[in-house]
C-alpha positions in Angstrom: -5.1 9.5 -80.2 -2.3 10.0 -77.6 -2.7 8.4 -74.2 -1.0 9.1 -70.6 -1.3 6.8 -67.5 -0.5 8.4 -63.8 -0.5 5.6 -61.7 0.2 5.9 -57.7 1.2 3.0 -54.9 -0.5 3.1 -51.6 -0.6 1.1 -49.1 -3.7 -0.6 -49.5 -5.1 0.7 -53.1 -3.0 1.1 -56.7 -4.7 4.0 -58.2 -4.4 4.6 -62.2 -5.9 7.1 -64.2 -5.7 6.8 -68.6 -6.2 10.2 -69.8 -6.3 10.8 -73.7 -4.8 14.0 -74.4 -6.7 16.0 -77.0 -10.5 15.1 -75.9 -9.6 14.5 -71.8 -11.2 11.5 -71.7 -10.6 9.4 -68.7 -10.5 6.6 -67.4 -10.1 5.3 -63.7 -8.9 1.7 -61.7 -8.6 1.1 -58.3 -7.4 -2.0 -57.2 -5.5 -3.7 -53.9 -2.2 -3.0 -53.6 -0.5 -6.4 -53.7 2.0 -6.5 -51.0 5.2 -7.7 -51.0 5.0 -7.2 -55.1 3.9 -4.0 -55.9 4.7 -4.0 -59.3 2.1 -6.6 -59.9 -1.1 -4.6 -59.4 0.3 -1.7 -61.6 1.1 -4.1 -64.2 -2.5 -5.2 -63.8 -4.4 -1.7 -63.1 -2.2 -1.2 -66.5 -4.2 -4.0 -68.1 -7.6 -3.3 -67.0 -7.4 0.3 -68.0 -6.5 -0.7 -71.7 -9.1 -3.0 -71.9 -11.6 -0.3 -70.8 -10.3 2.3 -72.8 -10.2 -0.4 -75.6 -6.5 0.4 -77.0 -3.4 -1.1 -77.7 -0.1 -0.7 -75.0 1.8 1.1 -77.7 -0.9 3.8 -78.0 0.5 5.2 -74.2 3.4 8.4 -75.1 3.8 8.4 -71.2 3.5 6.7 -67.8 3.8 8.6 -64.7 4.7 7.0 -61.5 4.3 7.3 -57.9 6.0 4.7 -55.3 6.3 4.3 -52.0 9.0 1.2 -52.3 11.9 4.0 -50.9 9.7 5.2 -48.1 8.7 1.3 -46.8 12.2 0.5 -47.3 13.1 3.3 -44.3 10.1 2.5 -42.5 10.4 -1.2 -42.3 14.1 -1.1 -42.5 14.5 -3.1 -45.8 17.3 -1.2 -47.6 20.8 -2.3 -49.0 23.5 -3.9 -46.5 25.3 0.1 -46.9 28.7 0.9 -46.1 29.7 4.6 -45.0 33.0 6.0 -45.9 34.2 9.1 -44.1 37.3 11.1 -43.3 40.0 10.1 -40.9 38.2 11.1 -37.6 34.4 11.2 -38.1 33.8 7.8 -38.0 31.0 8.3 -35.3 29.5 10.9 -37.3 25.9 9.3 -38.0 26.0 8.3 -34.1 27.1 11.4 -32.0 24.6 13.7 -35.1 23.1 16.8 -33.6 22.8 17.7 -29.9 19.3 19.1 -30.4 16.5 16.9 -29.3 13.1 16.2 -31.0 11.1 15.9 -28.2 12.5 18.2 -25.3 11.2 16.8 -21.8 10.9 13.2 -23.3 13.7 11.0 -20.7 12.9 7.8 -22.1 13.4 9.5 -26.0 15.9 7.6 -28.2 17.4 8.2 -31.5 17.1 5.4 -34.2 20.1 3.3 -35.1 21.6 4.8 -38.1 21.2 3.0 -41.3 24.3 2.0 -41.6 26.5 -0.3 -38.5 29.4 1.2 -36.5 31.2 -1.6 -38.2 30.6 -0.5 -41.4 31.8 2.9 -41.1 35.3 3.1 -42.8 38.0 5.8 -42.3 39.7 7.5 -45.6 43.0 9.5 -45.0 42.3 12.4 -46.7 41.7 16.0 -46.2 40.1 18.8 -47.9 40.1 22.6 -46.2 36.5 24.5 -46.5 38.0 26.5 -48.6 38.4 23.5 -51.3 42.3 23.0 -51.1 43.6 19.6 -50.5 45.5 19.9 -47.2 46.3 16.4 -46.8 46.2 13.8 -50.5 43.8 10.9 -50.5 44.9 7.3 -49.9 44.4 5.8 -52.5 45.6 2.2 -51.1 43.6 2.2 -48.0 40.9 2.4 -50.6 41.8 -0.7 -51.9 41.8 -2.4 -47.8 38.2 -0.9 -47.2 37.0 -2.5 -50.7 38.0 -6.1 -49.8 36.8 -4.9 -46.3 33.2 -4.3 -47.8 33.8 -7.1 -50.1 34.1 -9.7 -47.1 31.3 -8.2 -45.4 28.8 -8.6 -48.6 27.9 -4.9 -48.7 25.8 -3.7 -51.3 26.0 -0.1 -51.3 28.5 2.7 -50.3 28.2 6.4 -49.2 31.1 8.6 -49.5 30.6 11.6 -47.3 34.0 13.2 -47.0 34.5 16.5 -45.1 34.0 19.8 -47.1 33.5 17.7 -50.0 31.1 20.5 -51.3 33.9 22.9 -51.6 36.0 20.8 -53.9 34.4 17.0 -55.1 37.8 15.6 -56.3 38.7 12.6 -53.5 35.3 11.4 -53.9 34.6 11.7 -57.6 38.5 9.7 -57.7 36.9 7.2 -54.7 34.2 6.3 -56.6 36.3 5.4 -59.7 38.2 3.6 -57.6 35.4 1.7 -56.5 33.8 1.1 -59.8 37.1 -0.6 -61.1 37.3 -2.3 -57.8 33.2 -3.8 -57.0 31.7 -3.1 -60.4 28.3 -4.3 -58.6 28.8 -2.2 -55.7 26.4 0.7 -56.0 28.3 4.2 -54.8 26.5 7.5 -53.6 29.0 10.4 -53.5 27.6 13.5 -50.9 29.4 16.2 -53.7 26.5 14.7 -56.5 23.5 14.0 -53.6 24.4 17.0 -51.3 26.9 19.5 -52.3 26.4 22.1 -48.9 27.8 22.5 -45.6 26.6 19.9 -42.5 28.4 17.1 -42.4 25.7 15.0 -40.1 23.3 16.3 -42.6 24.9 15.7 -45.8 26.1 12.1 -44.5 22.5 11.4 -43.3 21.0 12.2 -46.9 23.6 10.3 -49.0 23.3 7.1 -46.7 19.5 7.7 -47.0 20.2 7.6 -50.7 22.6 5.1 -51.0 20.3 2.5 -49.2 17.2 3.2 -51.3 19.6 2.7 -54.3 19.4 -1.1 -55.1 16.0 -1.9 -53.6 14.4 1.3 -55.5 16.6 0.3 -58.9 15.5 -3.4 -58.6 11.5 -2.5 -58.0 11.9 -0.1 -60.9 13.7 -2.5 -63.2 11.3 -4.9 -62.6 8.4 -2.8 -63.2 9.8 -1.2 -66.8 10.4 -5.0 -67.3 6.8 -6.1 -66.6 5.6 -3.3 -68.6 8.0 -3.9 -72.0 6.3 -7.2 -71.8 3.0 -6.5 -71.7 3.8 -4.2 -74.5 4.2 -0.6 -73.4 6.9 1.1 -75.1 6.5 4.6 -73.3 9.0 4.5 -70.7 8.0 5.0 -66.7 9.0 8.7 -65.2 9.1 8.5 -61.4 7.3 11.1 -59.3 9.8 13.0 -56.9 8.8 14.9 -53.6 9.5 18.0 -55.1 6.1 17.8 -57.3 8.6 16.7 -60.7 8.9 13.4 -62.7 12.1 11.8 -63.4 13.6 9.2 -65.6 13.9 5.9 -64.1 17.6 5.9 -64.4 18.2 8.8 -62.2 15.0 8.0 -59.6 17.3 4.7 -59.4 20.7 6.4 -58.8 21.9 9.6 -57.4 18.5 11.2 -56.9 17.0 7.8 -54.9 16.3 9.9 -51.7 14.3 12.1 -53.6 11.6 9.5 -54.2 10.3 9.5 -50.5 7.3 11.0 -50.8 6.3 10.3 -54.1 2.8 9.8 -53.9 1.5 12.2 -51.9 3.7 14.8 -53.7 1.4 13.7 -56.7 -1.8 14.4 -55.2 -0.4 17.7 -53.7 -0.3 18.7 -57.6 -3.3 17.5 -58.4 -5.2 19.2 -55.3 -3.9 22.7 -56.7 -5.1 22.1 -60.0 -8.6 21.6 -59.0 -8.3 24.5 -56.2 -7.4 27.1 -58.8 -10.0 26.0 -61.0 -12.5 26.0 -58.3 -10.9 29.9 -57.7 -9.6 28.9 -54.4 -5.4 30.0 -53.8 -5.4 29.6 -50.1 -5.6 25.5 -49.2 -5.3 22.7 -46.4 -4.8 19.7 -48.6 -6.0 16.7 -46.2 -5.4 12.8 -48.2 -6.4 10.0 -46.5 -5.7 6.8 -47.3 -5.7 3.5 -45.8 -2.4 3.9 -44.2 -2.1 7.2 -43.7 -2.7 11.3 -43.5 -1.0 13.8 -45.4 -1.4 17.1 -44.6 -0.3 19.9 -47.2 -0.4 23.2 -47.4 -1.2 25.9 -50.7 -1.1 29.6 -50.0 -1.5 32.3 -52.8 -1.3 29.1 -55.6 1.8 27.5 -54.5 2.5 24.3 -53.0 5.0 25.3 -50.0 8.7 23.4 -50.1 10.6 22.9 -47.8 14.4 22.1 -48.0 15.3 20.0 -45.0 12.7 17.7 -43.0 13.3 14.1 -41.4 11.9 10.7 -42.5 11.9 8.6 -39.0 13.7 10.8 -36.9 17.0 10.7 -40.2 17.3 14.5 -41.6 17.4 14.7 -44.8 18.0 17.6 -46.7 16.1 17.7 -50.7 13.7 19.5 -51.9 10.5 17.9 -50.6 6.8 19.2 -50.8 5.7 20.5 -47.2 3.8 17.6 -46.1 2.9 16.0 -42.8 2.1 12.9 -42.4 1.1 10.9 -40.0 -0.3 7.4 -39.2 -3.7 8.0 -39.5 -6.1 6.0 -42.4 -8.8 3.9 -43.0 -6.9 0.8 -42.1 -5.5 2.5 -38.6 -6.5 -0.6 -36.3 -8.3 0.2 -32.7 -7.5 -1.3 -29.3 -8.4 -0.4 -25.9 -4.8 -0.5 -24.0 -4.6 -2.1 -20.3 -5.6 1.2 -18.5 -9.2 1.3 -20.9 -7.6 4.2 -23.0 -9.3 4.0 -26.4 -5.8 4.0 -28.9 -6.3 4.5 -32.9 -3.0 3.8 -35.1 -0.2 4.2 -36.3 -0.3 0.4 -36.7 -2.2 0.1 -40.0 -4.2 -3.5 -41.4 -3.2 -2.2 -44.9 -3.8 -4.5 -48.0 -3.8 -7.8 -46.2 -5.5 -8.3 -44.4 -7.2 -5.1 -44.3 -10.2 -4.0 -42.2 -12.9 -6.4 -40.7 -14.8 -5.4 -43.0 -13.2 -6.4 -46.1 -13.9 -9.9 -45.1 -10.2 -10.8 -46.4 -8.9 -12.2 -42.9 -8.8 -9.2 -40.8 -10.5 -9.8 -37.2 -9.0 -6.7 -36.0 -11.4 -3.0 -35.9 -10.2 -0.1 -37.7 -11.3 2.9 -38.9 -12.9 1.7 -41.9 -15.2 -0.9 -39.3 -16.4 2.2 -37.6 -17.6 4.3 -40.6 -19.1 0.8 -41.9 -21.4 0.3 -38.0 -22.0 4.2 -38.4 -23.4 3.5 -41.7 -21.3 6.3 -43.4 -19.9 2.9 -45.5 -23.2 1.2 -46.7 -23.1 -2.6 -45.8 -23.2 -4.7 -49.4 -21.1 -2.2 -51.3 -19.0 -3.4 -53.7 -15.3 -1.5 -53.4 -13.8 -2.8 -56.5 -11.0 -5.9 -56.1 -13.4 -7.9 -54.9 -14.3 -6.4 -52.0 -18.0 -6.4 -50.9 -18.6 -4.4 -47.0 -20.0 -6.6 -44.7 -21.4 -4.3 -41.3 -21.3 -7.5 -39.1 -18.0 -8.5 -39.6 -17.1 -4.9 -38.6 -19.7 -5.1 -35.9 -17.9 -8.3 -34.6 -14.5 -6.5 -34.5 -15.6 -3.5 -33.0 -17.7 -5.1 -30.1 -14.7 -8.0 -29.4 -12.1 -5.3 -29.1 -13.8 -1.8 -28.1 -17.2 -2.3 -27.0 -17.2 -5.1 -24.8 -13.6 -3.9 -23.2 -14.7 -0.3 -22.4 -18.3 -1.5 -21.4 -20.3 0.3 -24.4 -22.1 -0.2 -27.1 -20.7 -0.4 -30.7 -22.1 2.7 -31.8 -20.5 4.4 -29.1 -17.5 2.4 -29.6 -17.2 3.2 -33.4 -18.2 6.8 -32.7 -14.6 6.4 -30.6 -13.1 5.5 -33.0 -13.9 8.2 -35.2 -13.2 11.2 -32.6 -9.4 9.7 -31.5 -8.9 9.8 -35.4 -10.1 12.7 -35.9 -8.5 14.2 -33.2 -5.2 13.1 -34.6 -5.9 14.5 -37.9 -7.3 18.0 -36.4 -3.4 18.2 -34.5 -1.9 17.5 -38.2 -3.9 20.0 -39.6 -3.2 22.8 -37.0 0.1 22.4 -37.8 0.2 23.6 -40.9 -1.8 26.6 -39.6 -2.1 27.6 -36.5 1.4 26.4 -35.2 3.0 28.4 -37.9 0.7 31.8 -37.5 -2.2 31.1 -39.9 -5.9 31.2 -39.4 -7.6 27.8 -40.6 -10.6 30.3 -41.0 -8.5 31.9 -44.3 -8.0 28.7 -46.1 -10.5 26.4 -47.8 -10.3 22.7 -47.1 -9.2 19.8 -50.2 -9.9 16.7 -49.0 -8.9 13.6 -51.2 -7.6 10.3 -50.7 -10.4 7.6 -50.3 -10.9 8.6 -46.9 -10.4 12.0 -46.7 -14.1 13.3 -47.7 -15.2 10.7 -45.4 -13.9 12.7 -42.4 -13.2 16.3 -44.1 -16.7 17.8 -42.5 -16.1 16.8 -39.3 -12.4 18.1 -39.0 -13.4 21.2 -40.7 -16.2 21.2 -38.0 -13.3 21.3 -35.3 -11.4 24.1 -37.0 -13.9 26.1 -37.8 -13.2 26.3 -41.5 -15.9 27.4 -43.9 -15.3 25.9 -46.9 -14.4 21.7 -48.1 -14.0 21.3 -51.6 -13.9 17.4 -52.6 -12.3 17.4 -56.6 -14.2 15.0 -59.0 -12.2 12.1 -58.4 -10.7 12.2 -54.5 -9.5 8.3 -54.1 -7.1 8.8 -57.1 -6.1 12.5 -56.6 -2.2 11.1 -56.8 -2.9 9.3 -60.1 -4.3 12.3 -61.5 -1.6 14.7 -60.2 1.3 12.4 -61.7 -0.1 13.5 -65.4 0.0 16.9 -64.1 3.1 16.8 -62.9 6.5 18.9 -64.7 9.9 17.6 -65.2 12.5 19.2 -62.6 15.8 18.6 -61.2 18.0 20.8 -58.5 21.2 21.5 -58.1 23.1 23.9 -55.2 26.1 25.2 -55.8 28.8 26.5 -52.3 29.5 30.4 -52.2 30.2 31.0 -48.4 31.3 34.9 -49.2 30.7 38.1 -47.7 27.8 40.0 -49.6 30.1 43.0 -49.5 32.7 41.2 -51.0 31.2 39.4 -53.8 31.2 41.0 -57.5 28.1 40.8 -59.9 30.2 38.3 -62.2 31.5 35.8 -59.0 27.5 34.9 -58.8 27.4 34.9 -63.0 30.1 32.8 -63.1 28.7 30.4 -60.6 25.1 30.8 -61.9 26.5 29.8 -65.5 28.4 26.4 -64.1 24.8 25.5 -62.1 22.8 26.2 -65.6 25.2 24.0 -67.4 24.6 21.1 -64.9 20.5 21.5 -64.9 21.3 21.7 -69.0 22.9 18.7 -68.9 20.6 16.3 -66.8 17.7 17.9 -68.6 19.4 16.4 -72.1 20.4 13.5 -70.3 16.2 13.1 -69.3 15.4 13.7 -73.3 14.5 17.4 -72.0 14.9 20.0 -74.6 16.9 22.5 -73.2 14.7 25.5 -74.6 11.8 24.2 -72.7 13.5 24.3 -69.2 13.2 27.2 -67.2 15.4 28.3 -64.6 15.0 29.5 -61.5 17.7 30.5 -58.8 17.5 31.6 -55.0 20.4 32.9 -52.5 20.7 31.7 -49.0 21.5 34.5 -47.0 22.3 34.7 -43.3 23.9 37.3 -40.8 27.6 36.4 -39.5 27.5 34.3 -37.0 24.1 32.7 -38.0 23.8 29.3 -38.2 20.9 28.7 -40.8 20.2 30.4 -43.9 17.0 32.3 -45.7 16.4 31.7 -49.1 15.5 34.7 -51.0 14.9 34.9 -55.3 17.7 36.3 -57.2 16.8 36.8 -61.2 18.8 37.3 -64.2 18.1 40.7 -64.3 18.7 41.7 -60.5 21.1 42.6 -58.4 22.7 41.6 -55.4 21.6 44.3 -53.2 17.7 42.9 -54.3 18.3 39.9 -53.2 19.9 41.7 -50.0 16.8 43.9 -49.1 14.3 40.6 -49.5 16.2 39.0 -47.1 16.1 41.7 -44.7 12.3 41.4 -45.2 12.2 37.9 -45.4 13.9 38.0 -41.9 12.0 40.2 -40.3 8.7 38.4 -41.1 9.6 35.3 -40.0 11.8 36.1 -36.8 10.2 39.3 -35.8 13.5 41.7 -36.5 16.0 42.8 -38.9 19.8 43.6 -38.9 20.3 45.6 -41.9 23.7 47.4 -40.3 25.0 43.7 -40.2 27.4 42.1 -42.5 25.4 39.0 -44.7 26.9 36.1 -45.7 25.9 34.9 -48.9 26.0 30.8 -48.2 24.6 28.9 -50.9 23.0 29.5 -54.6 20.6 27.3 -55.5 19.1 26.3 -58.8 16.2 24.3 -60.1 15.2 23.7 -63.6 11.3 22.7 -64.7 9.8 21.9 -67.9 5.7 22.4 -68.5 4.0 19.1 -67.9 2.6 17.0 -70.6 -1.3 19.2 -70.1 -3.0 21.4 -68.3 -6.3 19.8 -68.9 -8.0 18.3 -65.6 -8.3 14.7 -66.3 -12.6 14.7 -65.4 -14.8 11.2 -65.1 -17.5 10.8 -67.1 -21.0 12.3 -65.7 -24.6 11.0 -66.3 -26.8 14.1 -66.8 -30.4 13.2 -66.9 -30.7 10.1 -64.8 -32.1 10.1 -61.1 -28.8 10.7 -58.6 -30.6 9.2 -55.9 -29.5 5.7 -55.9 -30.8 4.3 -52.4 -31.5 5.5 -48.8 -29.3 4.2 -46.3 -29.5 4.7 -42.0 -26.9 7.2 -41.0 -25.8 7.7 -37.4 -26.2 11.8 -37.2 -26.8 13.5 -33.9 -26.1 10.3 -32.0 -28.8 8.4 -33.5 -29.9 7.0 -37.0 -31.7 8.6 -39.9 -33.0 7.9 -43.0 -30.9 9.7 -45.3 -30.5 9.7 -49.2 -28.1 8.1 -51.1 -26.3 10.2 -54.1 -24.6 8.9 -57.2 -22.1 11.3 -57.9 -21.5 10.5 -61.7 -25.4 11.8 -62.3 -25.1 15.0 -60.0 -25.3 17.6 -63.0 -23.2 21.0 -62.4 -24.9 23.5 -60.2 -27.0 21.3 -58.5 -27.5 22.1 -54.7 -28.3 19.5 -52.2 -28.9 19.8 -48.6 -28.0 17.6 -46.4 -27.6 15.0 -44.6 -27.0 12.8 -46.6 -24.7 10.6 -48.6 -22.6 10.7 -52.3 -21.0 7.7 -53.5 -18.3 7.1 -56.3 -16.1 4.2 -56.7 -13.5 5.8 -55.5 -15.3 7.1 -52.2 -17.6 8.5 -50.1 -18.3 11.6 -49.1 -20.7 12.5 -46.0 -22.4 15.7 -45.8 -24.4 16.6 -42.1 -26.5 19.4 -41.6 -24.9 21.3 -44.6 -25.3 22.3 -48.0 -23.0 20.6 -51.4 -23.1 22.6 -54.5 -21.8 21.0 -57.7 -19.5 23.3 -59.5 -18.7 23.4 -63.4 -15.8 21.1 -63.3 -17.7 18.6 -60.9 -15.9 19.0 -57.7 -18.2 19.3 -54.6 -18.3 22.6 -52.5 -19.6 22.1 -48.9 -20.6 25.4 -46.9 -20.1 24.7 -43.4 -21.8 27.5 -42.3 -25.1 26.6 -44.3 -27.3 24.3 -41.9 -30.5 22.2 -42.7 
């Protein structure tokens, strides 16, 4: 028998999943992320998994794996001491950016400070024209200066963003072999290999972004191919990107480092479609809460929307990244009451360590965890898995020290709160994906996943007025689960900047061929075979004078004016207009190559048919008071049962609570809650 693991890094939990291939037998471990060593609990979760499973390391063909080491690195500013290498003149580059501003009428609004220090920004004499010809030779001995420069200073890591290094890559491709001969440790990131397209803040912000993810990301990764080798696992780890594809570790640790930053919930994005299309739903808010955080995605008509340029705290960055917001809202969100009595929740999270009140671990301070536990939606004495037992009055404690007794209420009103600011929060998120961008809620069905996220998914859907939650069989490891689903992919964009009335079918062939080759190439560099890739290629298109582009589909077997009439379209639906006496430019040809994952089988946990599903009753605060509710064991709910509620399910991986509605068990196991069906 052949065996996969997808296992996925959160901020408070390491979720795995061990799937056997042929019969889709699986097997699932939670456990606490341990922080400040990450790789330990998947080397562990690793172990545990085996033994259940009862097989040897060397029977795993794969390991999928989600991180968030590149994402904590920007958030808590732990990247490489980076250098930034630019051309004579744009040393401020990173600092003057863009004029636009994130938040309009916000005075006291400031930018970050880049990644990289005014004093590590180097100037290159050199200059390249737009239209790729070297106007001015590089330097190659002011090179050497800036090396002994970044030697002295002890820096790690170097971007080399020079300008219109798209149109022709050849002073940074020679910088860098420069550099290698020069710092053999130093780690480089050339813009022409992270970013080859116009936007010079842009393409600088991305390759910094990449080039300070570089040594931490290659030094976590290391370690945990290390840790793994020597607990005997031969199959070696593929790293989930935001895109929704797996790389080797050797690129994830190199020129595609920036595409790891959203990793893990890219993974459960996956995952959520599988179990929407099998549950015959297209149209989907994906909601994933976790302990740390929200992510809110988006599926419409079967596909997971993309976007191509977003910002990770307030630094663009411009890769193909799955359309996801997040924000600072989870189960470990802590709760305060501010010095005017405002009730806050978040973004400050008590993650692993201590973790919630409740946890009894060390953590005195309430979160949103506390407040489902004094609600009774988290029964007091359950066991969570690490250890971890719920105690109600620790969370009780918390909750009246901090909330109740500050605001002058009770802790059931306190914890209630709690629950509506969250929610609140998470209702904004999930607008806009929907409203803000002309959708109803009321077409799209609600996933909610994440050990959290069924938890609060009535509730929200409640607020939206949204008919439909589906919660898939196992919720809390979604993102393990959509790391074995996931396909191998890589991207590459390729610089046209032509007239569409100038260009010739074989000036897009030509340049079509030279992108193939490089997708080819990585793909046999990943041990892809190249007949299993498929290609796919899209134009960005824009009217003179424009200054962003729309990508439109351009096939094999097209033509150019296609491609030209779906952009008109594609205009006209998104802005309201079209211009189809204008002249187009055609800007940029981009390319992306994907291979079929390793199955299409739903990795599905083992039911009990037969036995009693009522486990327990439990009191549950419902309509401002608290009933006597049941208590459902979700492994021994049979497909096609119907349950009304409210009540309770329970799995070790969460909880879901069900009010004054009906839950249907369909014939994969996933839970479909009417809203509109009231007890």
């Amino acid at each position: 028998m052949a065996y996969r693991i997808g296992c996925d890094v959160g901020g408070t939990f390491t979720d795995l999943c061990l799937f056997e291939v042929e019969t889709g037998r699986s097997i699932f471990v939670k456990t606490p992320t341990t922080v400040g060593h990450q790789g330990t609990a998947v080397v562990e979760a690793t172990k545990l998994a085996l033994g259940y499973a009862g097989i040897m390391p060397s029977d795993l063909v794969g390991f999928a794996h989600g991180t968030t080491v590149a994402t904590n690195a920007i958030l808590e500013r732990k990247g490489a001491r980076t250098a930034l290498l630019v051309t004579k003149g744009f040393r401020d580059l990173l600092i003057i950016g863009r004029q636009t501003r994130a938040h309009l009428y916000d005075q006291a609004a400031r930018r970050p400070a880049p990644l990289v220090p005014r004093s590590l920004v180097f100037e290159v004499s050199e200059r390249v024209g737009p239209d790729g010809q070297v106007r001015e030779p590089l330097d190659e001995a002011g090179i050497r200066d800036i090396a002994e420069q970044m030697r002295a200073a002890g820096v790690e890591t170097v971007a080399v963003t020079l300008l219109h290094s798209y149109a022709n890559p050849v002073h940074e491709q020679r910088i860098a072999a420069l550099l290698a001969g020069l710092l053999p440790d130093l780690r480089v990131s050339i813009s022409s290999e992270v970013l080859a397209q116009p936007g010079e803040f842009e393409r600088a912000s991305t390759t910094v972004m990449n080039a300070y993810l570089m040594p931490p990301l290659r030094a976590y990764l290391n370690a945990i191919s290390s840790d793994l080798k020597a607990s005997g696992v031969t199959a070696a780890p593929a790293i989930m990107q935001s895109s929704g594809g797996v790389m080797p570790i050797e690129t994830a640790g190199g020129v595609k480092a920036v595409h790891t930053c959203l990793s893990g919930p890219a993974a459960g994005m996956i995952g959520a479609r599988g179990f929407a299309v099998a549950a015959g739903y297209d149209n989907v808010v994906t909601i994933d809460m976790g302990g740390t955080s929200f992510d809110v995605g988006l599926i419409e008509n079967g596909q997971i929307l993309t976007r191509y340029e977003s910002a990770i705290e307030g630094f663009p960055v411009r890769v193909p990244m799955f359309d996801i917001v997040t924000l600072g809202a989870g189960g470990g969100s802590i709760a305060s009451v501010d010095v005017g009595g405002l009730l806050k929740v978040g973004p400050e999270s008590a993650g692993a360590m201590p973790g919630p009140a409740a946890y009894g671990k060390g953590g005195t301070r309430p979160t949103v965890t506390d407040a489902n536990v004094v609600l009774g939606r988290l029964r007091h004495g359950r066991a969570l898995g690490g250890g971890i037992v719920l105690d109600r009055e620790r969370a009780v404690a918390a909750i009246r020290e901090h909330v109740a007794d500050p605001a002058g209420i009770s802790v059931e009103e306190a914890a209630m709160g709690i629950l509506r600011v969250v929610n609140a929060a998470m209702v904004r998120g999930m607008r806009g994906v929907t409203v803000e961008r002309g959708l109803d809620p009321a077409d799209f069905a609600v996933m909610a996943f994440g050990g959290a996220g069924p938890l609060h998914a009535v509730d929200l859907c409640a607020e939206l007025d949204i008919e439909t939650v589906i919660v898939p069989p196992s919720p809390g490891l979604l993102c393990a689960i959509g790391l074995l689903l996931a396909p191998w992919r890589h991207d590459e964009t390729g610089m046209v900047g032509r007239d569409a009335r100038e260009l010739q079918g074989g000036d897009l062939d030509a340049q079509i061929a030279a992108l193939s080759e490089r997708v080819l190439a990585q793909a046999a560099l990943d041990g892809v075979v190249a007949d299993a890739v498929t290609l796919s290629t899209a134009l960005g298109m824009r009217y003179r004078g424009q200054g962003h582009e729309i990508f439109v589909p351009f096939s094999s077997d097209g033509t150019l004016a296609d491609a030209l009439d779906r952009f008109h379209r594609a205009h006209r639906q998104s802005f309201g207009y079209d211009r189809r006496d204008q002249p187009v430019e055609v800007l940029l040809l981009r390319m992306h190559g994907t291979a079929p994952a390793p199955t299409d089988r739903l990795p599905l946990p083992q039911i009990e048919p037969g036995a009693d599903p009522v486990v327990a009753r439990a009191r549950l605060w419902v309509d401002a008071r608290f009933e006597d509710v049941p208590v459902y064991d979700r492994a021994r709910l049979a497909p096609s049962t119907t349950l009304h509620g409210p009540l309770i399910v329970e799995q070790q991986d969460t909880t879901l609570i069900v009010g004054r509605q009906s839950v249907t068990v369909d014939s994969l196991g996933s839970l479909i809650i009417r809203m509109q069906d009231h007890a």
